[in-house]
C-alpha positions as CSV (number, residue, x, y, z in Angstrom):
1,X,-124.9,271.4,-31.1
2,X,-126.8,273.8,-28.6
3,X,-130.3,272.9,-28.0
4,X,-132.2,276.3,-26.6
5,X,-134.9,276.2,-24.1
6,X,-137.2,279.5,-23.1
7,X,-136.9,278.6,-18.9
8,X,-135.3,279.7,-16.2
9,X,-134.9,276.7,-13.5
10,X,-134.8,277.7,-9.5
11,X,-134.4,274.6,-7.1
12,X,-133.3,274.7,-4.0
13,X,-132.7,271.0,-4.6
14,X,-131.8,269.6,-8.2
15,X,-132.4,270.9,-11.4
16,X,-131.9,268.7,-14.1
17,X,-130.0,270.1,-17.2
18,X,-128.8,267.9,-20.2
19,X,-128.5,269.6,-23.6
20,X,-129.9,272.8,-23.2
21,X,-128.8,276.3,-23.2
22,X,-131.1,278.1,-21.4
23,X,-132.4,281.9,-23.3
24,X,-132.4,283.9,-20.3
25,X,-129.0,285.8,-20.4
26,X,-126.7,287.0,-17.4
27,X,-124.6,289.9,-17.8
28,X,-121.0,288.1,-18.2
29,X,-118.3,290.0,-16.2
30,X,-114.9,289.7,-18.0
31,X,-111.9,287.4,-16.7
32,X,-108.8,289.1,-17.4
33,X,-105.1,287.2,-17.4
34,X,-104.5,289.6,-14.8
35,X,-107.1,288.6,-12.7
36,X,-105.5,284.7,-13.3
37,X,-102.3,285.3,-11.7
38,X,-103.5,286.7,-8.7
39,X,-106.7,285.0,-8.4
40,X,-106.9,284.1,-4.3
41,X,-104.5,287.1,-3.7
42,X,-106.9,289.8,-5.0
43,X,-110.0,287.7,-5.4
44,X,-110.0,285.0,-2.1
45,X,-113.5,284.5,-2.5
46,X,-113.4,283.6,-6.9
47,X,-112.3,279.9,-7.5
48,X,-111.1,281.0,-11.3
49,X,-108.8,278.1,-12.2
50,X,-108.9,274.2,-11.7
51,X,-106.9,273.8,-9.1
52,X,-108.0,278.0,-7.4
53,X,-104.4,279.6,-8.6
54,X,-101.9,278.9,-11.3
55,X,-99.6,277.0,-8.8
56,X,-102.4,274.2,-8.0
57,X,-102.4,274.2,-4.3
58,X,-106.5,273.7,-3.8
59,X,-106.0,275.7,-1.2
60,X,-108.4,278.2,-0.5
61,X,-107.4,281.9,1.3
62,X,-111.2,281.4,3.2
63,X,-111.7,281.3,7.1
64,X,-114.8,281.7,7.7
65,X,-115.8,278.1,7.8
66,X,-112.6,276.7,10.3
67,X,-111.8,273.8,12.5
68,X,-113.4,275.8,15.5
69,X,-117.3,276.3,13.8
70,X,-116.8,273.3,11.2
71,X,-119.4,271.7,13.2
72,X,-122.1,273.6,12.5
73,X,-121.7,273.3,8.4
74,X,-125.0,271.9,7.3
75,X,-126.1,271.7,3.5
76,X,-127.5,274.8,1.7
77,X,-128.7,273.6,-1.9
78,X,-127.8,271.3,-4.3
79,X,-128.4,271.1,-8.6
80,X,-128.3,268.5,-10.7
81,X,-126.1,269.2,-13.9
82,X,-127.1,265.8,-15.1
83,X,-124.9,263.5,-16.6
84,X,-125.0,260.6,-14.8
85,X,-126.5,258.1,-17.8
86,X,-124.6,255.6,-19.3
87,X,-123.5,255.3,-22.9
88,X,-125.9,252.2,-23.6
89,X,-128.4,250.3,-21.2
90,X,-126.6,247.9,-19.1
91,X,-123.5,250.4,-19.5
92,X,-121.8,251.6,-16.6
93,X,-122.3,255.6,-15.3
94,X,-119.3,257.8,-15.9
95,X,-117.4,259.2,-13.0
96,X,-118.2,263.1,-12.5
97,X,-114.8,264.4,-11.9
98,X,-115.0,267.8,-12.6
99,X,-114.4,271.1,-10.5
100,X,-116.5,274.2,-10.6
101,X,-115.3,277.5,-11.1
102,X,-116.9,281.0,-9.2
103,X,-116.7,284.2,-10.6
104,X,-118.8,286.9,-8.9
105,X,-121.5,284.6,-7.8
106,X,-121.6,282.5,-11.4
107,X,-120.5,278.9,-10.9
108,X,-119.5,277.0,-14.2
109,X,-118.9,273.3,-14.4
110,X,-119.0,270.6,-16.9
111,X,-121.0,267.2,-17.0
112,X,-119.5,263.9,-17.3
113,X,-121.4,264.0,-21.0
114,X,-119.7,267.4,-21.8
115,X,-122.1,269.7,-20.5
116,X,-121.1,273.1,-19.6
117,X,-123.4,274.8,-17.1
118,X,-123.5,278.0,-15.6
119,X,-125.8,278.8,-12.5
120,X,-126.3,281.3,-10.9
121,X,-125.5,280.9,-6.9
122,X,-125.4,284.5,-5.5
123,X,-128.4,284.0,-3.3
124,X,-126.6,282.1,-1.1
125,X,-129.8,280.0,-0.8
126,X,-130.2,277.9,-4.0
127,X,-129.2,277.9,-7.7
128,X,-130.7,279.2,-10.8
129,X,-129.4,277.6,-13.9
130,X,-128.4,280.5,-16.7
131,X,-127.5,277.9,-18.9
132,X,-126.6,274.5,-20.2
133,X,-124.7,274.3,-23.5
134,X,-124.1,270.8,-25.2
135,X,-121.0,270.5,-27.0
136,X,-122.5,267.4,-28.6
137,X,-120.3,264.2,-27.0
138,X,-120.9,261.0,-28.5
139,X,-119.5,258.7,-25.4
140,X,-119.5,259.6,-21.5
141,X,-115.9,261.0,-20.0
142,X,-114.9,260.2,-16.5
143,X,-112.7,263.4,-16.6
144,X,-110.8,265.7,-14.1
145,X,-110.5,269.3,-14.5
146,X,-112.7,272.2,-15.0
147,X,-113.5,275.0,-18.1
148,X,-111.8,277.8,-18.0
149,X,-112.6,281.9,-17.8
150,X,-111.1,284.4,-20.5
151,X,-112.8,287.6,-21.1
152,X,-116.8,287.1,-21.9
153,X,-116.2,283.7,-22.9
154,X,-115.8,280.1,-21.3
155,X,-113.8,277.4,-23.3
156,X,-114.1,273.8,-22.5
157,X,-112.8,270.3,-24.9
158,X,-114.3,267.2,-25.1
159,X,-112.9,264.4,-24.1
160,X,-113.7,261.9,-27.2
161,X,-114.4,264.5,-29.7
162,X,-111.9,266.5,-28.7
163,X,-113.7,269.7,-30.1
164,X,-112.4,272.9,-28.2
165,X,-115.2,275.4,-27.7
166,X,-115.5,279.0,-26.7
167,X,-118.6,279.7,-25.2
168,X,-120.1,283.3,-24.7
169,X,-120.6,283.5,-21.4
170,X,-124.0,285.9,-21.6
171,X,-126.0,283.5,-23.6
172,X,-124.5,279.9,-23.6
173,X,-123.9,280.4,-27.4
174,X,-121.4,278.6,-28.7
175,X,-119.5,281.4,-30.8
176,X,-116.8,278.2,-32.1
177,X,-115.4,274.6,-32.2
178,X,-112.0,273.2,-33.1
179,X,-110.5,269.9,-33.7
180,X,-107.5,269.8,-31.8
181,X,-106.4,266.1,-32.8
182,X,-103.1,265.2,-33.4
183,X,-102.2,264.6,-36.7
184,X,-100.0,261.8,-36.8
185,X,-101.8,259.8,-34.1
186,X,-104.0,256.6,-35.0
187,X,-108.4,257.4,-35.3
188,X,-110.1,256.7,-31.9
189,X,-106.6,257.0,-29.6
190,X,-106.4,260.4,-28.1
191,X,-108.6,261.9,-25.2
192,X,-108.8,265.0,-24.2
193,X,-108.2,263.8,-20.6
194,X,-107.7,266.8,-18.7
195,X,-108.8,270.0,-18.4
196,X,-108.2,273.4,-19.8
197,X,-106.2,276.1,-19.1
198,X,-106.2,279.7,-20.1
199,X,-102.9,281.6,-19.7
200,X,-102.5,285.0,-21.5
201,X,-104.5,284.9,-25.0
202,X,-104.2,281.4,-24.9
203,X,-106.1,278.3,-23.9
204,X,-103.6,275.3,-23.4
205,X,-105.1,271.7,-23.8
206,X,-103.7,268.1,-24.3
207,X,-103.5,264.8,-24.7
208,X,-103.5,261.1,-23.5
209,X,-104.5,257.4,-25.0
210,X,-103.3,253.7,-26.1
211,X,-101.6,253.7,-28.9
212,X,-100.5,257.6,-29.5
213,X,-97.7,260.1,-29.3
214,X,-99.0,262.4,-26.4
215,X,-99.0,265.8,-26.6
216,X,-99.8,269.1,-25.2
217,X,-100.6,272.2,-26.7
218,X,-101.7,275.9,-27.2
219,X,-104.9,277.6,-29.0
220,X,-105.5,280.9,-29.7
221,X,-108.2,282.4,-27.6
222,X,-109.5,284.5,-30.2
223,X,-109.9,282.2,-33.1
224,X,-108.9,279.0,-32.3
225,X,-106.1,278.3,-34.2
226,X,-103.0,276.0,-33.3
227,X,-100.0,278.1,-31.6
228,X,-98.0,275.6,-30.7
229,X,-98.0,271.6,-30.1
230,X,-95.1,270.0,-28.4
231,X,-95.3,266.0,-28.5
232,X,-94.1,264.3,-25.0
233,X,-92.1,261.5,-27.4
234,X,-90.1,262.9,-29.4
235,X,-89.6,261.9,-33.0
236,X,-86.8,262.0,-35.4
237,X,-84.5,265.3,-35.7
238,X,-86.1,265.9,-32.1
239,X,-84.3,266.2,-28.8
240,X,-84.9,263.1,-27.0
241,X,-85.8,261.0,-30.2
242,X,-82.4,258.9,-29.6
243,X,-84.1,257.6,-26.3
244,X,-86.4,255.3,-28.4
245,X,-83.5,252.8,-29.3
246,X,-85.6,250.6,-31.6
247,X,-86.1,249.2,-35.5
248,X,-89.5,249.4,-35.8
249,X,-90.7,253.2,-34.4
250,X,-92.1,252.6,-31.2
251,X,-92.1,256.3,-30.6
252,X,-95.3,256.7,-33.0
253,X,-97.2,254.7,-30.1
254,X,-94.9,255.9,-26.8
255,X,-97.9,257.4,-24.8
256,X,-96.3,259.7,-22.0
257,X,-99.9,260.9,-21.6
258,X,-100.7,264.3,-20.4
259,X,-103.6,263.5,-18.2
260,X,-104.2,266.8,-16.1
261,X,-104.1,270.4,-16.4
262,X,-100.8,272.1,-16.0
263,X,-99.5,274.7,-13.6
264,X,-97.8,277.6,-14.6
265,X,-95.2,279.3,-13.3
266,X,-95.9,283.3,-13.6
267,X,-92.4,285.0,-12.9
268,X,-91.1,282.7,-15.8
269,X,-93.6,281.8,-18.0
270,X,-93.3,278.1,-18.2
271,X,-95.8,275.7,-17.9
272,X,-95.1,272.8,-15.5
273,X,-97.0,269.0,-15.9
274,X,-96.4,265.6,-15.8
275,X,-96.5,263.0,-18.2
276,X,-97.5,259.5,-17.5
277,X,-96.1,255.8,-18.7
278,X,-94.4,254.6,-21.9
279,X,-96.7,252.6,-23.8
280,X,-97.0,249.3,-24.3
281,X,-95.8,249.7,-19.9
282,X,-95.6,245.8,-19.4
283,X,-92.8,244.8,-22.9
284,X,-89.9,247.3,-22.3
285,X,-87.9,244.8,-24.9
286,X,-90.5,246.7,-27.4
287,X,-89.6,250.1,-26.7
288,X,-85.6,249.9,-25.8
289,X,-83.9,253.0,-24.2
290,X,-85.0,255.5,-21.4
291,X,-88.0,256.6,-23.3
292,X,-87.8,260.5,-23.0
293,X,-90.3,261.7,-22.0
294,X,-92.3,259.3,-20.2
295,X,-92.7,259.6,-16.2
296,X,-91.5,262.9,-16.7
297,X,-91.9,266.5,-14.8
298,X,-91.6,268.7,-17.9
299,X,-91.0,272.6,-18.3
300,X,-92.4,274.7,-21.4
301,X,-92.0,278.0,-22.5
302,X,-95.5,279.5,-22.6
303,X,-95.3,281.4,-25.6
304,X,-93.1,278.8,-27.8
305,X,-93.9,275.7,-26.4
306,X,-90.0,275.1,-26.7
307,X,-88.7,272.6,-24.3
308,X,-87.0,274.4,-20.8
309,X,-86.0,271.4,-19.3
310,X,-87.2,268.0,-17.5
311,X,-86.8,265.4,-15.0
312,X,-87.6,261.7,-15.9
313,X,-88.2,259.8,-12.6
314,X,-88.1,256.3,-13.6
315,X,-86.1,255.6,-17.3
316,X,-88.2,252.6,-19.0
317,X,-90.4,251.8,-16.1
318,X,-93.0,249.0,-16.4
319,X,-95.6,249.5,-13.6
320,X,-97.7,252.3,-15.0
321,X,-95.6,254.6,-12.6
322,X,-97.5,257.6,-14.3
323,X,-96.4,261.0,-12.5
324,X,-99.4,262.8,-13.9
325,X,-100.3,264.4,-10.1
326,X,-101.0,268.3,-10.4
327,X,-97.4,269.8,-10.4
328,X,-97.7,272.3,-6.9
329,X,-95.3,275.5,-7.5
330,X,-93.6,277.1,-4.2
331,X,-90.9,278.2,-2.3
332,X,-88.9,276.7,0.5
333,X,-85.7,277.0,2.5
334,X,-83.9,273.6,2.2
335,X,-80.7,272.9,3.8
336,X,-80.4,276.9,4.0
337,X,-80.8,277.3,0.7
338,X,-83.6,279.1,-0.6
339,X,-85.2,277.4,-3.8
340,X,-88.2,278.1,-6.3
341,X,-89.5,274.2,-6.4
342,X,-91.7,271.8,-7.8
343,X,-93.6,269.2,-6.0
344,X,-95.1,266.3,-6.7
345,X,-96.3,263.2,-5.6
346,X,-95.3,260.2,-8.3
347,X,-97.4,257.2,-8.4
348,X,-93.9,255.2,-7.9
349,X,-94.8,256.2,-3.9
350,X,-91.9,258.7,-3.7
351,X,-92.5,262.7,-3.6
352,X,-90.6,264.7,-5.7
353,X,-89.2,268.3,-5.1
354,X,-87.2,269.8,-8.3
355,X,-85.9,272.9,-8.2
356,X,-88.1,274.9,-11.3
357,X,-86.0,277.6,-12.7
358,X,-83.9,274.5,-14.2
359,X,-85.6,270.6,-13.2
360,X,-82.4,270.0,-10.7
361,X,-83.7,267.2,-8.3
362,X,-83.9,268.6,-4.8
363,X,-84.9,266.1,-2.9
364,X,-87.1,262.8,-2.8
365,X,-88.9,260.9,0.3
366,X,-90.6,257.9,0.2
367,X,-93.9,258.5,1.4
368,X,-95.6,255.4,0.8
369,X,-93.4,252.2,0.9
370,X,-92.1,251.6,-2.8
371,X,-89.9,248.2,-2.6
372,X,-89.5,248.4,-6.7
373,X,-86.3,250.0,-5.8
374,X,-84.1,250.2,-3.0
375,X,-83.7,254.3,-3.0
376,X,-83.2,257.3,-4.9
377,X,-79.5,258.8,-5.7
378,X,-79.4,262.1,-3.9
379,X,-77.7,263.6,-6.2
380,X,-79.6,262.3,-9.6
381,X,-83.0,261.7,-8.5
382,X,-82.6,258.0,-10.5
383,X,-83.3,255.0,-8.8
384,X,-79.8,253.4,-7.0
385,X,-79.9,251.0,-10.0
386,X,-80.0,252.6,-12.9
387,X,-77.3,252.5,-15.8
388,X,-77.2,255.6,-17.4
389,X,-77.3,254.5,-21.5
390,X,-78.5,250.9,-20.9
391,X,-81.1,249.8,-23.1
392,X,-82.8,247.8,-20.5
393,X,-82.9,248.5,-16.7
394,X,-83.5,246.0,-13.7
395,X,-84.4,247.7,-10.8
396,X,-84.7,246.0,-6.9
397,X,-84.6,242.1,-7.3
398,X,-87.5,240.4,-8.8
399,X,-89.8,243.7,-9.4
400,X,-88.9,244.6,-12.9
401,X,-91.5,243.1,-15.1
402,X,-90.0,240.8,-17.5
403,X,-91.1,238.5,-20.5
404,X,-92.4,235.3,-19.8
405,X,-91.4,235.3,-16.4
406,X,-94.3,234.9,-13.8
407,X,-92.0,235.0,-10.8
408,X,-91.1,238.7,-12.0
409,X,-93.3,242.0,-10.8
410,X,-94.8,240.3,-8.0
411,X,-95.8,241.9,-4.6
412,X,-94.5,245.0,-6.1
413,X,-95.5,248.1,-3.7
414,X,-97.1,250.4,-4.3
415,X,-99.8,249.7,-6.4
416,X,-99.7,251.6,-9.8
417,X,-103.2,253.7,-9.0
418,X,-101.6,255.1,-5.7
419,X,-102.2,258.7,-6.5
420,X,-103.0,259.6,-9.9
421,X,-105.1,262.3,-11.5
422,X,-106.6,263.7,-8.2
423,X,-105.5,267.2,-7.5
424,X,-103.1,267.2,-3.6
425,X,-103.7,270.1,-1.6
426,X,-100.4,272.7,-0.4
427,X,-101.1,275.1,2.5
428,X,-98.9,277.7,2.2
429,X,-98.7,279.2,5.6
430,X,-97.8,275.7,6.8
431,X,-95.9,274.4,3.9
432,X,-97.6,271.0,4.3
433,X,-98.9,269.1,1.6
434,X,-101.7,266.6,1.9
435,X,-102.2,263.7,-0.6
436,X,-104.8,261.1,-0.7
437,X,-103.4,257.5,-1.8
438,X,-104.3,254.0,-2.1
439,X,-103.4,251.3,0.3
440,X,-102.0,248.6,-2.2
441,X,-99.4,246.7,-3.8
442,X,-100.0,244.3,-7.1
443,X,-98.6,241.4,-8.9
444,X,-98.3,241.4,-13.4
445,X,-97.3,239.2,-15.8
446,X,-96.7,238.8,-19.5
447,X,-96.7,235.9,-21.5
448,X,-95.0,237.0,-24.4
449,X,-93.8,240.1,-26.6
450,X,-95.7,242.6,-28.0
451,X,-96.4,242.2,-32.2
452,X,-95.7,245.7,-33.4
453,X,-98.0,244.3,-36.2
454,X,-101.0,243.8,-33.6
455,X,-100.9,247.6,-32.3
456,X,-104.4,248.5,-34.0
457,X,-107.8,249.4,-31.7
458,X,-109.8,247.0,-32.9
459,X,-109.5,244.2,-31.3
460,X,-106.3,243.1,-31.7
461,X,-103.4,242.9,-28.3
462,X,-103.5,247.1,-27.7
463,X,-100.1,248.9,-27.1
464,X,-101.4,250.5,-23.4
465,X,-100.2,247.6,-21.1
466,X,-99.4,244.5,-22.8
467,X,-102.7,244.2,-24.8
468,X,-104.1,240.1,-24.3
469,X,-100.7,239.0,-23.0
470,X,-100.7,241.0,-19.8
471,X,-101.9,239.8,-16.7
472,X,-102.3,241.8,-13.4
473,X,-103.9,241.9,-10.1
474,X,-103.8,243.7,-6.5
475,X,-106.5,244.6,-3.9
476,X,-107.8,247.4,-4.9
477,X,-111.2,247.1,-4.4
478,X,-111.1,246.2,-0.8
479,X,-107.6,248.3,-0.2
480,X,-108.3,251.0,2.7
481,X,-107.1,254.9,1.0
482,X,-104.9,257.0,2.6
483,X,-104.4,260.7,3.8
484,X,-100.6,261.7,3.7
485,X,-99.3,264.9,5.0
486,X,-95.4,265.8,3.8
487,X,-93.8,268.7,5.1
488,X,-92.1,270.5,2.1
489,X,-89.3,272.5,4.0
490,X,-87.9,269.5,5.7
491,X,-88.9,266.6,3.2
492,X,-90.3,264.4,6.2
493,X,-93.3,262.6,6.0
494,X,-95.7,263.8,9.1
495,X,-98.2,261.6,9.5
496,X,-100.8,259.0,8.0
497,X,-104.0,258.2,8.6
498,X,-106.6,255.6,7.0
499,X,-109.7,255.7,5.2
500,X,-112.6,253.2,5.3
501,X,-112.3,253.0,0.9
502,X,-109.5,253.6,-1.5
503,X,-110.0,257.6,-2.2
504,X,-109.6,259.5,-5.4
505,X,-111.8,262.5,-5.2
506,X,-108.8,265.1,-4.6
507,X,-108.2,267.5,-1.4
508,X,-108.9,271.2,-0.4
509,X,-106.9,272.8,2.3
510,X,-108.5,275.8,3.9
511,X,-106.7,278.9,5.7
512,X,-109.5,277.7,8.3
513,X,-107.1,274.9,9.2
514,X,-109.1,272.3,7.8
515,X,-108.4,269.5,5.0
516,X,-111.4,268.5,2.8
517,X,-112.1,265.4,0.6
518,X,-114.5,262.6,-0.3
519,X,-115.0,259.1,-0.5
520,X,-116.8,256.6,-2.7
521,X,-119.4,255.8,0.1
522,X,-120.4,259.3,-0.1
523,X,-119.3,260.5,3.3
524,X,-117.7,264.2,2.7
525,X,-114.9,264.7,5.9
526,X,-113.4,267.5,7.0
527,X,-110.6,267.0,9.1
528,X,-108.3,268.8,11.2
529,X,-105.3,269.8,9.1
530,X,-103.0,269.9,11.6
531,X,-103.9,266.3,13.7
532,X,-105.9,264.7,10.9
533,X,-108.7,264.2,12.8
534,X,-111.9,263.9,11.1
535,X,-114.1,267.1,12.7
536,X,-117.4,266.9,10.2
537,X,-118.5,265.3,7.7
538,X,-122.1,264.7,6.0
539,X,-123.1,261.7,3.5
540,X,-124.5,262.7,0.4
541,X,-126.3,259.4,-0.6
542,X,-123.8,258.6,-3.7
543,X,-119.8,258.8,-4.4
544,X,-117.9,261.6,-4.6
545,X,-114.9,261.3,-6.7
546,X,-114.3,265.2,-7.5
547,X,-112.4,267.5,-5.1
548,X,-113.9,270.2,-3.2
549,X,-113.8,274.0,-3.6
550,X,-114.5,276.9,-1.6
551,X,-116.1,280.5,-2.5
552,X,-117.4,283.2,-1.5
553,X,-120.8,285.6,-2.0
554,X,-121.2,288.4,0.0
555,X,-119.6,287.7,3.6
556,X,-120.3,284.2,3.0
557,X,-118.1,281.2,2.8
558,X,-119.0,278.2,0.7
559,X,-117.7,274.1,0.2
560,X,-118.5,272.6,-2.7
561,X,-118.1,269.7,-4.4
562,X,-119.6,267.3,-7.7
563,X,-120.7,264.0,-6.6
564,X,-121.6,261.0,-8.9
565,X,-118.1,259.9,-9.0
566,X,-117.3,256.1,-9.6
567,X,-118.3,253.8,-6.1
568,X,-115.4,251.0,-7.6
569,X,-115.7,247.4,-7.4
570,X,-115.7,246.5,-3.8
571,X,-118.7,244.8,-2.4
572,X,-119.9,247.2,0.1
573,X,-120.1,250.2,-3.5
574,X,-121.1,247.9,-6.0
575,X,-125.1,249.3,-5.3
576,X,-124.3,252.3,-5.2
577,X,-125.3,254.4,-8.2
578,X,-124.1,258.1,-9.3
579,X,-125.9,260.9,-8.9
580,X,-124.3,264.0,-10.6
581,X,-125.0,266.9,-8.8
582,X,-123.6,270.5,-6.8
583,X,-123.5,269.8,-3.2
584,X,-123.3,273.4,-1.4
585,X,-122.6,273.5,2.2
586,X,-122.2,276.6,4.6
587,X,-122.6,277.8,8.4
588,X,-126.3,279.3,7.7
């Protein structure tokens, strides 16, 4: 529902907007698929998709603002997109994950309470909200991602609801809404966890729950209607389907969650992404086989949504090993060789590079310090010890979760939110790419096995970990984050450096030689890309947990980034409270 108010709001500090579209129009420029596939080549100073290009580098062509001047960034305006509420008094406030897109001066970004705003920033001096258009969300959504631009129109899904809506992008209006559940999966299961994507006349969506066949898929642009939905578990008749290699169809509840937004790959029109654990993670007796395709890279044709190929990284894992980090798409020269690649860093604390005209494994580097195995086979990609058409697999001694056996899965490194949802950053004059990551390992248990009769929502043991039987613990809260830099021609890690808090807003690399991110204290850094040394950085009062994003307007350069992400549970955040807002910095 759109709720219309006759304003027009101009702070140079916050503006709250929650459930309004505001009457006073802007003339919408159009987005063309064009202008997508060579957004920072033609248009360095738009930020037009999630991660600023198809290939999701967050990288950002801009040098304005470099490691020489960096000092003298100072904050230019801020706006409240509100938000920031909980679901119920005493609840907790949702992480604001979400990345804003520019287009000619127009910055568009979603609320944590599905909230799409537009606002105008081409002053260069404060914001003007255009307006605020409430697609009606019955629950807050700690969600990554951004809208995304296709002609006059902006499209966005909710992340309970899961209604996708096109938007005009004049007057807010919302022209229609779609339900794009999936049919087969259980009420109150899916989540629309990532963003959207639009790629030719399509918008691609998906997703991710307990308890539910994940999925991804394509809607027409036009009317909204279903292209295409490819499930990431296959079921009977279905390529893959023999994987699940049990009696009672653990496939219906598999998970393999598609948590972020895709790349795609231009020159062959395939969409690239990542799928995360098989569900229930913690009882691999319940779901027998290799479990296609969980902890998967996975290829798509764009128009078909047919199946190009994939590369599973860890056959019936049980650590939550998700590998649901934004797939980066480049080039490199590796052992002479040149190759169109993938990369990736997995949660499992290895990064991936897979060759993406056909998901060959290239090469993999440990660059945290995974003991769950003791290497990768550099010809497979599979860990050293697993046995191809096993039903069951045992990795390194002693890690491999089993049933009833509390001396199993302990001190298992590295902790299973290492990286996750929040977008790396790939400089592509250096061929570097920078990851933030947790400083952790963990210990789990399980008591006994799952009851495929108990798999329901409501209170009975869930099918995403182990349900009541599962047990785990590790240091998160008081774990230091990391910042990782890999170089992608030579597959050697560079160097590390520590942060203060475990970090999970995402990076932004610059063509200014900087590196960009936040932490849950608040503290915005920029650091020096090429020692890691932090050069600036500015506190804005409460966490960030959404990556940064630079634009331009006029001759201008801009960072930007949505705060009010979650503080976490460690003592020194736990008073910290979210504030959802547009943080704008620039030089003047």
């Amino acid at each position: 529902m759109t709720v219309k108010l006759p304003m027009r709001l101009a702070f140079g500090a916050a503006a709250l907007l929650l459930g309004t579209a505001l009457a006073v129009p802007a003339m919408a420029a159009e987005t063309s698929f064009d202008q997508l596939k060579t957004a920072q080549k033609d248009q360095p100073g738009n930020w037009l998709t999630t991660y600023g290009n198809y290939e999701s580098f967050s990288h950002s062509p801009l040098d304005e603002i470099n490691k020489d001047n960096v000092k003298n960034l100072h904050l230019k305006f801020m706006y409240s997109i509100g938000g920031s509420q909980p679901a119920s008094v005493g609840g907790v406030a949702p992480g604001q994950r979400a990345t804003p897109l520019v287009r000619d001066g127009f910055m568009y970004v979603q609320n944590a309470w599905d909230v799409v705003n537009k606002i105008d920033v081409s002053s260069g001096t404060h914001a003007e909200g255009v307006w605020a258009t409430d697609l009606g969300a019955q629950g807050t959504a700690s969600k990554p991602g951004s809208v995304a631009l296709l002609g006059k129109y902006v499209y966005y899904v909710s992340r309970a609801e899961m209604q996708l809506t096109k938007i005009d992008d004049e007057t807010g209006d919302i022209v229609w809404q779609v339900d794009t559940h999936g049919p087969d999966n259980v009420a109150g299961a899916e989540r629309a966890t990532g963003g959207v994507l639009a790629v030719k006349n399509m918008i691609i969506t998906s997703a991710a729950g307990p308890a539910m066949r994940a999925w991804i898929a394509a809607f027409s642009a036009d009317d909204g209607h279903l292209l295409w939905r490819f499930y990431t578990v296959p079921g009977p008749g279905e390529a893959g389907h023999e994987s699940w290699a049990d009696d009672h169809n653990a496939y219906l509840t598999g998970g393999a969650g598609v948590w972020t937004t895709p790349s795609y790959d231009v020159d062959t029109n395939t969409l690239i992404f990542g799928t995360g654990e098989a569900q229930p993670w913690a009882d691999p007796a319940f779901r027998p086989g290799d479990d296609l395709y969980s902890n998967s890279t996975v290829a798509l044709d764009a128009d078909t949504g047919k199946l190009k190929w994939y590369f599973q990284e860890v056959p019936q894992e049980t650590w939550d090993y998700d590998t649901v980090n934004p797939k980066m798409l480049y080039d490199i020269t590796y052992n002479g060789e040149d190759r169109k690649v993938v990369g990736t860093f997995s949660r499992n604390g290895f990064f991936y590079t897979i060759d993406r005209t056909n998901g060959a494994f290239v090469y993999g580097i440990p660059y945290r310090d995974p003991n769950w195995t003791k290497g990768l086979d550099p010809k497979t990609g599979k860990p050293l010890e697993y046995v191809a058409g096993s039903l069951t697999q045992d990795y390194a001694p002693g890690k491999t979760l089993k049933v009833g056996d509390k001396d199993s899965a302990q001190d298992v490194c590295p902790a299973l939110p290492t990286a996750t949802w929040w977008p790396p950053a790939y400089d592509p004059t250096k061929h570097i790419a920078y990851i933030q990551a947790i400083d952790a390992c963990f210990n789990q248990s399980i008591d006994q096995h799952i009851d495929p009769k108990q798999t329901d929502l409501a209170g009975n043991p869930g099918m995403w970990g182990g349900g009541n039987f599962w047990k785990f613990d590790y240091d998160f809260p008081t774990a230091p984050g990391l910042i990782i830099a890999v170089d992608t021609q030579t597959g050697k890690k560079l160097q590390q450096i520590q942060t203060p808090y475990p970090t999970n807003s995402g990076l932004l690399s610059t063509a200014g030689g900087l590196l960009i991110g936040g932490n849950p204290d608040g503290e915005l850094v920029a650091y020096d890309e090429d020692t890691m040394k932090p050069l600036w950085s500015f506190n804005v009062g409460t966490p960030i947990g959404a990556p940064p994003m630079a634009y331009k307007v006029g001759d201008k350069e801009y960072i930007a980034v949505v705060t009010g992400g979650s503080s976490g549970s460690g003592p020194k955040l736990a008073a910290y409270n979210a504030s959802s807002q547009v943080v704008v910095f620039s030089l003047d």
